[in-house]
C-alpha positions as CSV (number, residue, x, y, z in Angstrom):
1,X,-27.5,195.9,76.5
2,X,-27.9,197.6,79.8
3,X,-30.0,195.1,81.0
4,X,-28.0,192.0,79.9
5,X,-25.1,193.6,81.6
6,X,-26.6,194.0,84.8
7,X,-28.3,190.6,84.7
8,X,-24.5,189.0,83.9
9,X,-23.4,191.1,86.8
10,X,-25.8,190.0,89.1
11,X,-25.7,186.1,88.6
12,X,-21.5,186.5,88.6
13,X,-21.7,188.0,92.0
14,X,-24.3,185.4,93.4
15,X,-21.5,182.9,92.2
16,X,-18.7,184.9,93.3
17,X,-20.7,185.9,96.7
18,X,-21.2,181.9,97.3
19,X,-17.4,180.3,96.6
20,X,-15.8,183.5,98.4
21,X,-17.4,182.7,101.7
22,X,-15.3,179.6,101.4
23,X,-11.9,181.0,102.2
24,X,-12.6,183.5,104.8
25,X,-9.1,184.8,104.7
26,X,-10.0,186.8,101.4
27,X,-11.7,190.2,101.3
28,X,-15.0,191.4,99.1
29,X,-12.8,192.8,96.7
30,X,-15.3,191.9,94.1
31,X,-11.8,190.4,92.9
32,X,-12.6,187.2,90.8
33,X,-9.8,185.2,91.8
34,X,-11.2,185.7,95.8
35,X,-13.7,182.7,94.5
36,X,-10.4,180.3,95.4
37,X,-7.8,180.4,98.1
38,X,-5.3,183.2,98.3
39,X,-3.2,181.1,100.8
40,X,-3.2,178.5,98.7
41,X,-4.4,179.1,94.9
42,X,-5.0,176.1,93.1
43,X,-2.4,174.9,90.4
44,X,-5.0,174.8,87.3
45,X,-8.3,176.6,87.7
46,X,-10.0,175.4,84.5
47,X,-12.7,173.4,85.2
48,X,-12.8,174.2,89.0
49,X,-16.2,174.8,90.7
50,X,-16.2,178.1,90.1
51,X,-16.0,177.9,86.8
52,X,-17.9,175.2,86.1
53,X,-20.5,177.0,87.6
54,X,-20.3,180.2,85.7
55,X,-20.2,178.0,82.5
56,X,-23.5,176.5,83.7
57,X,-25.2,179.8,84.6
58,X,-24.5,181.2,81.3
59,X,-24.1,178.2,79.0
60,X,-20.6,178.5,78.4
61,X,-17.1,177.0,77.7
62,X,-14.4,178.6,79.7
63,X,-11.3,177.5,78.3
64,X,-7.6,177.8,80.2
65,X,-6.8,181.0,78.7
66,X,-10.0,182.4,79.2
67,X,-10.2,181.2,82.8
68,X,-6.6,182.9,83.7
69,X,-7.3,185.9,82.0
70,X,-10.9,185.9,84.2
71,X,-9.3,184.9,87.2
72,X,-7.3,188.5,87.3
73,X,-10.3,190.5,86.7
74,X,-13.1,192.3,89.0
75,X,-16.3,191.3,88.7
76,X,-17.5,193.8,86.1
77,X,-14.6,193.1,83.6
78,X,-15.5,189.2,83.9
79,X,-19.0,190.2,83.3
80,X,-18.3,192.2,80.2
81,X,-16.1,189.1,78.9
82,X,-18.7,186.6,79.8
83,X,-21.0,188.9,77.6
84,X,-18.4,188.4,75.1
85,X,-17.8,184.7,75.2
86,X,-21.7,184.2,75.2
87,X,-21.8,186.7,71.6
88,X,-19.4,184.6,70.2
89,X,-20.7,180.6,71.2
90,X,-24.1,181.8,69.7
């Protein structure tokens, strides 16, 4: 499990690592919701680019409550959740 973890981890943070060098008013907080502007945070964030490519990386469905609860976690909490969401779509 240690390994799936780690793996989930690692492929968030590429994602996370690529859409936070977008808006370089936010910090490496390792914050999820750094992947979208702080100044101006979008209105919905289902089905965004962020998330659509998290869902592709790990063959998901992110639905709205999933993406807002995501959204106000660090990186290791959305990883551990991912993990979760990919248990249960199997």
């Amino acid at each position: 499990m240690k390994n799936k973890s780690q793996a989930v981890y690692q492929t968030l943070h590429a994602i996370y690592d690529r859409h936070r060098r977008k808006y370089p008013e936010n910090p490496d907080s390792n914050q999820m919701c750094c992947m979208w502007s702080t100044d101006d945070p979008p209105d919905n964030i289902e089905g965004t680019v962020p998330f659509c490519d998290i869902e592709e990386a790990f063959h998901i469905s992110i639905d709205d409550d999933q993406a807002l609860n995501l959204y106000d976690m660090d990186l290791e909490e959305a990883a551990n959740r991912i993990i979760k969401i990919m248990e249960t779509e199997v």
